[in-house]
N, C-alpha and C positions, 0 to 999 in steps of 0.2 A: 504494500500500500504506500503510495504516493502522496505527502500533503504540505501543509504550508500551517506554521503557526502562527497570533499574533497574541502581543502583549501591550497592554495600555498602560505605559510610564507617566501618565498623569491622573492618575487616581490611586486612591484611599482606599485599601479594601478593610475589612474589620478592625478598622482605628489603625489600622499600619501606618509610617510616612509612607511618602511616595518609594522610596527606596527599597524599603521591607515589604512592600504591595508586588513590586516590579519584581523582584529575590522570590516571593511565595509564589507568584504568577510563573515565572520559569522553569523552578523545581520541579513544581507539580505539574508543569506539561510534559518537561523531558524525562519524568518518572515516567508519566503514560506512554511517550513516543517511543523510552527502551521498552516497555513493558509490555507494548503491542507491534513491535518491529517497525515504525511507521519510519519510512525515509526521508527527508526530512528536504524538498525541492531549493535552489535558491532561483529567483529567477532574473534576479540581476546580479550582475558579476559586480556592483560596484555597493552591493549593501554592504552595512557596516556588520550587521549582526545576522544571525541564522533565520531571525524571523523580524514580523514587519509590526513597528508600533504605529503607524499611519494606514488607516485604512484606504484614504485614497491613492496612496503609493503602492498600495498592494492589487487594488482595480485596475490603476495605467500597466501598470505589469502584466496582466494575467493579460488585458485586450492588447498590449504590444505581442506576448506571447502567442495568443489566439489558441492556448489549451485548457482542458480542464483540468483536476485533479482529482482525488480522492477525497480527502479530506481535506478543514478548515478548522484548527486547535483552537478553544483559547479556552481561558480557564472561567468564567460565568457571564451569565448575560451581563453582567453590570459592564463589564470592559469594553463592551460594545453599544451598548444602551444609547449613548448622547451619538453615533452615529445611524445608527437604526432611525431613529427616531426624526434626528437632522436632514436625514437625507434616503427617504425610504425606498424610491427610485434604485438608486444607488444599490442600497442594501439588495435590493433583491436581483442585482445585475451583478453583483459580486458573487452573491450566494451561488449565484446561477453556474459557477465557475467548478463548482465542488459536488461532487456526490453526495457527502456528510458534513455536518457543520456540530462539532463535536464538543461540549462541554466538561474540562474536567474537575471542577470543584470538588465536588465528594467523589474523588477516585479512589481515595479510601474505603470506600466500599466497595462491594461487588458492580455495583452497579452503574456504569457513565452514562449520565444524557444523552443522548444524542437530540438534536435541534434539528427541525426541518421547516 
């Protein structure tokens, strides 16, 4: 499985700073990514990091690319919330990119979200 993660360096998750949000947001993806074999795409040679904290850097990407993927990581709706919401258009020509749109907050459990 083929996919792309992102993480939102400007929020606050359970009273975290931005810094400890962004730290608990990576761990707990790339637990999941080894956890489920996920490989992990970059689709610009000139990112700084493995995955995308802008979500409209990650939509010019995918339409420069013109492919889809497997999957779209991030760790809870909230990281994505204020673009969902900003730009719903968007969101759903993004989503439109991926097979699964994959939550993992409580991967501590058995159980992962998955988002459709």
């Amino acid at each position: 499985m083929k996919g792309i993660y992102f993480i939102n360096d400007r929020i606050s998750l359970n009273g975290l700073s931005k810094e400890d949000s962004s730290r608990l947001q990576e761990e707990s993806i790339k637990h999941y990514i080894l956890q489920q074999k996920i490989e992990i795409v970059t689709l610009n040679p000139y990112q700084v990091n493995d995955y995308y904290t802008i979500p409209h850097a990650l939509l010019y990407d995918l339409k420069k690319e013109k492919r889809g993927l497997d999957c779209l990581i991030h760790y809870s709706p909230l990281v994505l919330e204020d673009f969902i919401y900003s730009y719903p258009a968007k969101w759903l020509i993004l989503k439109s990119f991926f097979t699964d749109i994959i939550q993992v907050e409580n991967q501590n459990d058995v159980n992962v979200q998955k988002v459709i």
